[in-house]
Every structure is written in structure tokens, then in C-alpha cells.
N, C-alpha and C positions, 0 to 999 in steps of 0.2 A: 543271518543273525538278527534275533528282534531287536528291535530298538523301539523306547520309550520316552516322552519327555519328562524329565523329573526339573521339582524346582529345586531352583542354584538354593536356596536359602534350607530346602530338606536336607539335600550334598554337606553343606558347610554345618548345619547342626550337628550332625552325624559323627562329622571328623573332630566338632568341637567337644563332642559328650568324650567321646576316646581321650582326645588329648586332654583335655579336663584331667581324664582318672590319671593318666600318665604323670602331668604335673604337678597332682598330689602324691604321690608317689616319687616322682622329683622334691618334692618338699620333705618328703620323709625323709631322701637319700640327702638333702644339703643337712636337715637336721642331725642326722646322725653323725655326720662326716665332721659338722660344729662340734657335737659333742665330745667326739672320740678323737679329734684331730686337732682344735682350736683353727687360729688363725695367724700363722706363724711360719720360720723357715720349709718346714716338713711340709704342710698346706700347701704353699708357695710351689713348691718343685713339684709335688705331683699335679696342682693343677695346669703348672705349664707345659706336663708332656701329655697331660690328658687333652689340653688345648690344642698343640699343636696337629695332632689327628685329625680333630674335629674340626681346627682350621681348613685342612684340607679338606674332610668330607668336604665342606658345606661350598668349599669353592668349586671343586669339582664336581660331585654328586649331585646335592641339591642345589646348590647355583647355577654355574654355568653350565652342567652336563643337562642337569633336569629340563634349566629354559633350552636349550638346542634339542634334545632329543623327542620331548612331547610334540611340538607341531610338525618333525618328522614323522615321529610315529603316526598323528592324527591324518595325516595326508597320506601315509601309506595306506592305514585301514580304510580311508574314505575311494580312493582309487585303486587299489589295487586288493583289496577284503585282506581276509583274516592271514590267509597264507603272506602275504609282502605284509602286513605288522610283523609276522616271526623273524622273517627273512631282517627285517630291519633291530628287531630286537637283540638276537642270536649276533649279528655282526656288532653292536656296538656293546653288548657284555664281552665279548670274544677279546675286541680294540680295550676296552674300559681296564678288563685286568689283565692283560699285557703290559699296559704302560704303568698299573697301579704299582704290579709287581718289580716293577723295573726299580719305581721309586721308593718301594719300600725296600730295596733292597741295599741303594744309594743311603738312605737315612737310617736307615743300622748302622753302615760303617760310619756316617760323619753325624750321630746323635750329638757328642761335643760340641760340635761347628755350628749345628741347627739351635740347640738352647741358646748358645750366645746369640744368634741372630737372632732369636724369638725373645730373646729375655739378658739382654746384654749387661744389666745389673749382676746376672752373675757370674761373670767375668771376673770380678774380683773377690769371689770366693771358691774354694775351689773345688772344699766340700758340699757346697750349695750345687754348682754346677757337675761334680759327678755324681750326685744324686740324681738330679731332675735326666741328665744324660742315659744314666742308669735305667730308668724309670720307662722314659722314653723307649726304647729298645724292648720292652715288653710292649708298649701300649701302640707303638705304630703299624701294626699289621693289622689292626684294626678298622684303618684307612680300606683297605682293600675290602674286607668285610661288608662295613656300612657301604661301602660305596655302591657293592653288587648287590644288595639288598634297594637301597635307596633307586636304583635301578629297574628293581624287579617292582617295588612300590608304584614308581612313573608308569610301569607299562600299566599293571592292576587298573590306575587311576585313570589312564587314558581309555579303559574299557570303563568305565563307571565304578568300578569296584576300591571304592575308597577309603572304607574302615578298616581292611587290613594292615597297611601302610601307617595309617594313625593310631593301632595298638600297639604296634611293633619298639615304638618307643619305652613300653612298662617293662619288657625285657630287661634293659638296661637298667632301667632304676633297680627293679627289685635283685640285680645283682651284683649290684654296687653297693646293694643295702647290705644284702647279706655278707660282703666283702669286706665291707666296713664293720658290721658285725663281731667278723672273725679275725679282724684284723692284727689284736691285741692278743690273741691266743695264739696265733701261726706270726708272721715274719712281717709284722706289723706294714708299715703304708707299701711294701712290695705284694703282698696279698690281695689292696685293694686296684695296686696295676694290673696284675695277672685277671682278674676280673672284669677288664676292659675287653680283651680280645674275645675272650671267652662269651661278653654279652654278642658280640660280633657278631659270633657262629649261632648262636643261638636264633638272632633276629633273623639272619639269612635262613635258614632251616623254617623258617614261622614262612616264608614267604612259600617257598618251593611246594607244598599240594595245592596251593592256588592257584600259581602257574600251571601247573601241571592238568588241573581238573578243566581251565578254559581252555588247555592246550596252544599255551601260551610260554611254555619250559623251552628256555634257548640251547641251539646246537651248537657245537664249535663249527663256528664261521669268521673266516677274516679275510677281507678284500681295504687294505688300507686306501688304495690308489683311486679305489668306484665304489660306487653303488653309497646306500645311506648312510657307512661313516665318514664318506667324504665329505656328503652334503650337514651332517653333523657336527664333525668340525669345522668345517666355514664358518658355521653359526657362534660354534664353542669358545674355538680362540679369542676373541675378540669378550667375548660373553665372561671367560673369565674376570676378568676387570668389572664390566657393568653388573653381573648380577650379584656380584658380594663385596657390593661397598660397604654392606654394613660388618659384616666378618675383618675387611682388610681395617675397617674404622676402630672396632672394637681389637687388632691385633697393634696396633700403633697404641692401644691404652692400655698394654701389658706390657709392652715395650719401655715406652715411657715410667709404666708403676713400677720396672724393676728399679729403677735407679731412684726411686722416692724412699721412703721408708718401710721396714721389714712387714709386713702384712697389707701393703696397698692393693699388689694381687687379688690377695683372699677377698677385701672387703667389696674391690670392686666384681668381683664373681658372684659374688651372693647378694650384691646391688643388683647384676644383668641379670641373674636366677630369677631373681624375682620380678623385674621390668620384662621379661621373656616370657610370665605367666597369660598376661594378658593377650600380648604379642603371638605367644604361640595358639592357646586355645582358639582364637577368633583371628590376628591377622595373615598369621599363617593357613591357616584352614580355608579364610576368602581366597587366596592368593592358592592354594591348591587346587581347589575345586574351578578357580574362575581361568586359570591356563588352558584345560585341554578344551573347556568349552569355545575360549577364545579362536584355539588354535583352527577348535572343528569350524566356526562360524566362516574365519577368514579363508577357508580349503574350500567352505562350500561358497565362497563370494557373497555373503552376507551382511553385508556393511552398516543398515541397519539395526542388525540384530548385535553385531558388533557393538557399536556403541552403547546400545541398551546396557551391553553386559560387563562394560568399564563403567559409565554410569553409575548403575546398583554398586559396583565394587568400591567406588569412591563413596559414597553414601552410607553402606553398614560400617564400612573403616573408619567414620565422621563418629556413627552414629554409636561405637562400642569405643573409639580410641580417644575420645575427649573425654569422658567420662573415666575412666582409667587414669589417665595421668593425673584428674586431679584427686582423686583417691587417693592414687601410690606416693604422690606428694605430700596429700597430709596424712596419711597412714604412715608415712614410711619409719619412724622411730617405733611408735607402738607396735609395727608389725617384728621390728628386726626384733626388737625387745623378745617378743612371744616367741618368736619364731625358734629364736638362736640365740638368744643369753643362757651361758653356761658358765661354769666353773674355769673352762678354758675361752671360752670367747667372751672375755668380757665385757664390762659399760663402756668403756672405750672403745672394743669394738662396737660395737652396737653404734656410735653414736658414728663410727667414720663409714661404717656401710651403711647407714643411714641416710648420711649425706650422699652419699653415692647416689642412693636411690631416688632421690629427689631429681637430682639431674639426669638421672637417667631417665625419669618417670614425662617431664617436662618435652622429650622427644617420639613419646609414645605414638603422637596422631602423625607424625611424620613418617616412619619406621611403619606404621599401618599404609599410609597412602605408597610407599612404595611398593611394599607386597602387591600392590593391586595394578601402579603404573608400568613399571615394569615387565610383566607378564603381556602386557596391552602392545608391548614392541615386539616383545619372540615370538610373541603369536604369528608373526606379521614376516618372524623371518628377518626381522631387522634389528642391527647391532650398534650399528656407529653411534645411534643415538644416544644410548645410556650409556655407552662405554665414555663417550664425551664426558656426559655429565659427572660420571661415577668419577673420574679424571679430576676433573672441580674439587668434589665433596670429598673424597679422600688430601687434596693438597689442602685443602682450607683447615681441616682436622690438622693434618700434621702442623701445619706454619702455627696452628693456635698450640698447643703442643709442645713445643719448639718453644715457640714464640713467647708464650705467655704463660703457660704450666710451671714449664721450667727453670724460667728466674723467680717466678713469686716463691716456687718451694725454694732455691738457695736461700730467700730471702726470709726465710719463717713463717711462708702464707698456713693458714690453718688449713686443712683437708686439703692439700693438692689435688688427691686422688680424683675429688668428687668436679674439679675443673675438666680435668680428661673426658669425664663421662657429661657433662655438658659441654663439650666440642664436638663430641662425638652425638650428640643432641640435635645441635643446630646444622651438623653436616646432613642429616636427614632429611632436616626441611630445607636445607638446599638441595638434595640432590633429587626432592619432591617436587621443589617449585620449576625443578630446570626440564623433570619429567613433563609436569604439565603444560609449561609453554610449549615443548616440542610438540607433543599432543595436538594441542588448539593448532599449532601450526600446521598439523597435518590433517586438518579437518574436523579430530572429535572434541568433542564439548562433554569432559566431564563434569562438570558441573549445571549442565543445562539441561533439561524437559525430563527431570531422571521423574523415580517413579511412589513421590509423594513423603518421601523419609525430611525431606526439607528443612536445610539452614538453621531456619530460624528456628523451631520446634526445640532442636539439637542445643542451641545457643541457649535457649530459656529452660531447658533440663538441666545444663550444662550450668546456668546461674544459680538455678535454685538447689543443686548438688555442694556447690561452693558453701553457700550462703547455708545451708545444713554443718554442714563439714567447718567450717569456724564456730558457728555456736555448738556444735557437740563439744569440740576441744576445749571452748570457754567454759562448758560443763559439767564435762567429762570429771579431770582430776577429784572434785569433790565427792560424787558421789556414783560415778558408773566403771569404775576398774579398767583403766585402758591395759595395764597389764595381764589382764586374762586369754582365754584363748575364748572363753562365752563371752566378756565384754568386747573383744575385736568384733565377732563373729556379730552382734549385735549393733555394732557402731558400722560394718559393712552394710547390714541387710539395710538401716536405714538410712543409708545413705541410696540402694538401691531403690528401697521403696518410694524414696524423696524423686529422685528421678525417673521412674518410669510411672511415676504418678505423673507428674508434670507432661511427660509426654502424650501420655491417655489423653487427659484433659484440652491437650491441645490438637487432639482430633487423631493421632495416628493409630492405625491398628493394623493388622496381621499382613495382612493383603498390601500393605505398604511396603513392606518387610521383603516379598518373596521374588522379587525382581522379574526380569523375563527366563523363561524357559529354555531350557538348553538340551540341544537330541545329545542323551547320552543315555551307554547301556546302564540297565536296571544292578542296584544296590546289589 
């Protein structure tokens, strides 16, 4: 097999231009669903059986399966070539949907049981809850779908081939668009469920001539007892818990929102929608691309190169996710405004997913640095670590939660909702800083000899971005239209140009950017 070094910073453009188109396309799909659906009981139910799915994907799939299975895979292709990748591939899709199907089959009969656990506010209505129940029941087989796709995505990525995997996501939007669409003509919000499983099949089908052309299409194979899904789940079990603190963080804030008032769901949805723009395009994308390289570095005993390549990942996560939160903090009303005021979602909403957004925006560089810490431990094969920590940052969430959420709503507080979503904030930066001390304590120095992106650079962009972004808003109202979609669009760009102007000036350039090189097969 040729192998070539491409740079980690080409990789992550690549998966970011994809996810980019994806997430407008995600914008399209929230706006229409504002439009056509407001934010309300109806909203509410479907987004929590659409939720619970994707709950799972992302614990299973892209959390814990993806960190176990990649430095499996990478260590099989490394030692034993192309044939022991299949061999390893074939067995852990074989395992994957055996067990998916088990439990999709469990969550059909007890959809009832599941909504209450996911969303125990509706417990005390009944047609809320055999709605969402309802709902549910079309949209959970979708579980198994993404999952075997998201699957097929890892293996792709673990040979280099990464922009497949980062299209696959525009499938779903533009069938949720169109579902929504249609929704109002056929059997209204069950149309746009039935649309869910359907994206499913769709993405899964986009993957299979890829597989097939590397000769990479898995057999039916299954050895639970030996061979790589043993060594799979040792990594996994445990992995459940650390790699989706932040899924279990944000499922205690739909927990919680059901028991607040009618619409806290919806607003905090389209609060994460939009906190997830940045997060997805650039933090997800570093944390995609920086796993298999990690995984290959630590297979080939490269410890050096290892570090480099945590490093750079702490660095463009500084250097894209400071920057973002304080955008989406002072953007966040003129955006919801633009985005999403309608005839059904009104200024009221607007102003409580607003608030959402702020606090959710405020956890940005946290929720970046984990993408990148994280990956840094399954590379390595090792579990206890973030599962500890992830342990912390999920009980700290919940006791705030608990603790504090939910007597200030008894008591009249204004926007409960948007407290949830700064708990769920500050769990990041705890479950960030508890990543990095273990880290240092195991010898790497993310923050030390990286490769010229630099602190302070970051901090003086990051000042003069603020310091734009208040006097625009002192501005603004008079005479440059924050409510348009050319005035947003103009109040972004100069806020971008304020900042990577500043950055110029203070010496960085391209070559700063592209961190160390990673053997991985060609695009």
C-alpha cells in the first residue's frame, strides 16, 4: 500500500469545507423546522425521540466505539497490512449490529419507559408522552443505521480517506428538509420521523462503493470470546462513560428542561444547533483527523511525534475556539433573531434561545480542548483516565442541575433553561482541565514547545475581536441593521477580519498552522 505524509492541517480543512456545507444545510433544516413547527409541545416530542437515537449513536458510534475501535484498527493495518484491518473491521460491524439490534428491538417495546427516562416532564401528560413514545418507535432504528455507517466512516478515516465520512452528514439535512417540507401536506410531524430512519439508509448506502473500491466491504464475522472485538471492548466498556461526557452532559439538560416550562427543550436545541456550528466544523474535524494519526504514532512507538501531534491539536482548538465563543456570545440574539423569528417562534422565543446560546457559547474552548484530549488517551489504549474524569464533569453538571437550576426555576428565576446550558459549560472545562493534568502527569506537555500558534498571539486577537464586537453593538442599532441576514453577515466578516488581522500583524503565518506531519494514506 503507498503511503504518503499529508499535513494534519490539509486533513482537518478538508473535513471542515464538508462539514461547513453540512451545517448550512443543518441551518436550513433548523429553519424550516422553526418555521413549520415553532417551538412548542409538538417541537418538544419529536425532538426528544429524534434525540434519544442520536443519544445513542454518538455514545456508541462516535464516542466510545469510534475511540476503541480506531487504534485497534490502526495497529492491525500497522502489523499485520490490509488483510488483519478487514479481518478486524468484518468482526466488529458483525458484534456492532448484533448488539444494536438487540437494543433496538428492546426500545420498540418499552418506547413509553424510555421517554419518561429521557424526558420525565412528560410523565404527567399523557398525550405529550404517547406522542414523543409514538414517535420514537419510527425513529429508533436509525440507531443501528448511523451506527454501521459511522463505522464504516472510522475505517475510511483510519486509511486517510476522510471526506466521505464528513459528507455523509448533508444526507440527513436535506431529508429532514425535505420532510419538513412535506410535512403539512401528508401526516404532519410523523412524516418528518419517518424521515429519520430513511436518512439512515441513505448514509449507510453513500458509504458501501468506498468500502468496496479499497476492498475494505466487511464479511460476516463474529468471534465475541477472541480476536479484535475482544480487544475492542476492553477499550469500549469503560470508554462508554469517558468519551461522551459531553452527550450524557447535554442529556441531563433535556431531562431537567422537561420539567421547566413548555418550550425549554426546543430553545435549548437551537441554542446547541448553533454552539455545535463551530464545534462541529473545526472541533470535531481536529479531533477526527488527530485520532488515527495519534493511534498510528503510539503503534509505531513514536513518542515524540506523539506529542507534537497533541500539541498542534491543543493549539488550533485555542486558536478557532476563543474566538467563537465570543462571537456566539455577542451575536447570539441578532443571530436567533435572523435565523429563526417567525410567525411561530416568536420574540420570546428568540430571546430564551438566545440566552441559551450565550451559555452555551461561553463553553466553546472547553468542548474544543476535549475533542483533542481525549483522543490523546485511546490512542494509547487507555481508559481509566477520562472515564475518572468524565465521572467528575457529569456529577458536577448534575448536583448544579439539581442543585441550583431547579430551585431558582420554582422560585421565578428568569431563563432557567440557559443555567443548564452553563453547567453543562463549565463541566467542559472541568472535564478539560482534569484531562490536562493527567496528561502533564504522564509526561506530555500540551502546552509546551508547540509549533508557534502561541498564547499570547491568540489572547491579543482574542482582545481586539471583543473590543470590535462591543463597539459594533454600540453602533450597530443606529445605523447598520443587526436584524438582516447582509447586516449579520457583515458584522461576522468584521469581526473576522479584526481578528485575523491582529493575528497577521503579530507575526503568524501558514507554516505555523500545519503542525507536524502524519503517515497517513493519501485523500
Amino acid at each position: 500500500m503507498t503511503t504518503r505524509r499529508l499535513s494534519l492541517l490539509s486533513s482537518t480543512l478538508h473535513i471542515s469545507i464538508l462539514t461547513l456545507g453540512s451545517r448550512v444545510l443543518g441551518f436550513v433544516r433548523d429553519v424550516v423546522l422553526a418555521h413549520v413547527f415553532g417551538a412548542g409541545p409538538l417541537m418538544d416530542a419529536f425532538l426528544v425521540a429524534f434525540k434519544i437515537p442520536n443519544f445513542f449513536r454518538r455514545l456508541f458510534a462516535e464516542g466510545a466505539f469510534a475511540q476503541a475501535f480506531v487504534p485497534v484498527l490502526s495497529e492491525a493495518k500497522i502489523k499485520e497490512g490490509h488483510e488483519g484491518a478487514v479481518v478486524v473491521i468484518s468482526e466488529a460491524s458483525s458484534a456492532l449490529a448484533l448488539l444494536l439490534l438487540a437494543l433496538t428491538a428492546l426500545a420498540l417495546v418499552g418506547a413509553p419507559w424510555m421517554v419518561v427516562l429521557f424526558a420525565p416532564g412528560f410523565a404527567h401528560d399523557p398525550t405529550q408522552r404517547a406522542l414523543a413514545a409514538g414517535l420514537l418507535q419510527i425513529t429508533f432504528p436509525y440507531l443501528l443505521l448511523i451506527s454501521l455507517t459511522a463505522l464504516a466512516g472510522s475505517a475510511l478515516n483510519t486509511f486517510g480517506r476522510f471526506a466521505v465520512a464528513a459528507a455523509a452528514p448533508m444526507i440527513l439535512n436535506v431529508t429532514l428538509i425535505a420532510g419538513a417540507l412535506l410535512a403539512e401536506r401528508l401526516s404532519g410531524i410523523y412524516t418528518l420521523a419517518w424521515c429519520v430512519p430513511l436518512a439512515g439508509v441513505l448514509q449507510l448506502l453513500w458509504h458501501i462503493p468506498f468500502l468496496y473500491r479499497m476492498g475494505l466491504l466487511p464479511r460476516p464475522r463474529l468471534h465475541l470470546r477472541r480476536g479484535p472485538f475482544q480487544r475492542i471492548a476492553t477499550i469500549m466498556l469503560p470508554a462508554l462513560f469517558g468519551a461522551s461526557v459531553a452527550q450524557l452532559n447535554l442529556l441531563v439538560d433535556t431531562i431537567v428542561a422537561s420539567l421547566l416550562a413548555a418550550g425549554s427543550i426546543s430553545w435549548l436545541y437551537y441554542a446547541d444547533r448553533l454552539m455545535e456550528f463551530p464545534l462541529g466544523i473545526f472541533g470535531i474535524a481536529i479531533g477526527t483527523v488527530i485520532l488515527p494519526s495519534l493511534a498510528t504514532e503510539h503503534a509505531a512507538a513514536q513518542r515524540g511525534r506523539f506529542d507534537e501531534l497533541v500539541r498542534w491539536g491543543v493549539e488550533l482548538s485555542l486558536l478557532v475556539g476563543l474566538p467563537a465563543a465570543i462571537g456566539l456570545m455577542t451575536l447570539a440574539t441578532p443571530i436567533m433573531h435572523t435565523m429563526f423569528s417567525s410567525q411561530r417562534f416568536s420574540p420570546h422565543d428568540v430571546a430564551m434561545a438566545a440566552a441559551a446560546l450565550q451559555t452555551y457559547a461561553f463553553g466553546i474552548p472547553g468542548f474544543f480542548l476535549v475533542k483533542v484530549l481525549v483522543p490523546s488517551f485511546y490512542a494509547r489504549q487507555k481508559t481509566r483516565e477520562p472515564v475518572t474524569i468524565g465521572v467528575v464533569s457529569v456529577l458536577c453538571n448534575t448536583l448544579f442541575s439539581v442543585a441550583v437550576v431547579l430551585p431558582l426555576a420554582y422560585h421565578g428565576a428568569h431563563a432557567p433553561h440557559a443555567l443548564l446550558a452553563l453547567g453543562t459549560s463549565i463541566s467542559a472545562y472541568i472535564q478539560a482541565g482534569g484531562l490536562y493534568w493527567w496528561l502533564k502527569r504522564s509526561g506530555v506537555q500540551p502546552f509546551a514547545g508547540g509549533h508557534g500558534v502561541g498564547l499570547a498571539r491568540v489572547a491579543l486577537g482574542c482582545a481586539a475581536l471583543g473590543a470590535t464586537m462591543a463597539a459594533e453593538a454600540a453602533l450597530r442599532p443606529s445605523h447598520l441593521g443587526a436584524d438582516s441576514i447582509p447586516g449579520l453577515v457583515s458584522w461576522i466578516l468584521l469581526g473576522a477580519v479584526c481578528y485575523g488581522g491582529v493575528l497577521l500583524l503579530s507575526g503568524l503565518r501558514l507554516h505555523h498552522l500545519q503542525g507536524p506531519l502524519s503517515h497517513q494514506d493519501g485523500l
